[in-house]
C-alpha positions in Angstrom: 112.1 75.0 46.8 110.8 78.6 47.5 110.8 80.1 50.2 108.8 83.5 51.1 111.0 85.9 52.8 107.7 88.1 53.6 106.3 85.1 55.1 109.4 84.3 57.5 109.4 88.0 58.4 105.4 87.7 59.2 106.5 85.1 61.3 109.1 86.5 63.1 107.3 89.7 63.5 104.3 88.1 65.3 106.8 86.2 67.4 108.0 89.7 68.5 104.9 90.7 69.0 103.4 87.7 71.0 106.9 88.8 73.3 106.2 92.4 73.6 102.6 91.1 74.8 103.5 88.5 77.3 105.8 91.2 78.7 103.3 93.7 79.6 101.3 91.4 81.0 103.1 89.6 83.4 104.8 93.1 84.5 101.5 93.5 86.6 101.6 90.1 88.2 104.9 90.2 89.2 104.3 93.3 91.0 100.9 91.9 92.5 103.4 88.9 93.7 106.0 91.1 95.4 103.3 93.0 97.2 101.6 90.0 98.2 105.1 88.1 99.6 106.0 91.7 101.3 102.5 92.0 102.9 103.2 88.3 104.8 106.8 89.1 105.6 105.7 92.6 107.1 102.8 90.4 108.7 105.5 88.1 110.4 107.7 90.5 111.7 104.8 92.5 112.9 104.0 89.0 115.0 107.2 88.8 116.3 107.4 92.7 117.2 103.6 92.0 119.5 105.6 88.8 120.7 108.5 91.1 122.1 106.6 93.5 122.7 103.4 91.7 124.7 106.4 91.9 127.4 107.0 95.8 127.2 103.3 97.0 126.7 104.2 97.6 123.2 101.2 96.2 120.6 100.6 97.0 117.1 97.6 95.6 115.2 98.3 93.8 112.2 96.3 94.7 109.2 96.8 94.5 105.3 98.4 98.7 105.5 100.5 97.8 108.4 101.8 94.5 106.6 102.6 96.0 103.7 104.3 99.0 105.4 106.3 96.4 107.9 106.7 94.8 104.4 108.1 97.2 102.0 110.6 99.1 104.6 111.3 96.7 106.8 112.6 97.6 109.9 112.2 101.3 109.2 108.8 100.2 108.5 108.5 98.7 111.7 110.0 101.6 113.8 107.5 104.3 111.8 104.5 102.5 112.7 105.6 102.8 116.3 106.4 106.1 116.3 102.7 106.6 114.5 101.3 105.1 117.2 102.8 106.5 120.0 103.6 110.2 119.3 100.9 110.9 116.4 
């Protein structure tokens, strides 16, 4: 029996390859995933902040920007759009 060194390493290297590729790709997904799952958390706690704040005079609209800023820094996020609205 024979067996082709060059041909295992062929195989092998496309292996790496088809890796390397499948790596870059789903890099971008996975970042359009986490921006999508922050955009509806920022979204809900923007709902509950209107909720609250329906009772204060306090309303902020909710829109894909303020989502994903609600989103990404949380309550920071939340207390910056407040002091956009208000003071800016």
């Amino acid at each position: 029996m024979h067996v082709d060194i060059w041909a295992i390493a062929a195989y092998a290297f496309g292996l790496l390859m088809l890796y390397a590729v499948a790596k870059i790709l789903v890099a971008p997904l996975r970042l359009i995933l986490k921006l999508i799952y922050n955009g509806i958390i920022g979204g809900i706690l923007l709902l509950g902040l209107n909720a609250i704040g329906s009772f204060f005079g306090l309303h902020i609209a909710i829109n894909p920007l303020n989502a994903l800023i609600a989103g990404f820094l949380g309550v920071p996020g939340i207390l910056l759009l407040i002091f956009v609205k208000y003071f800016l």
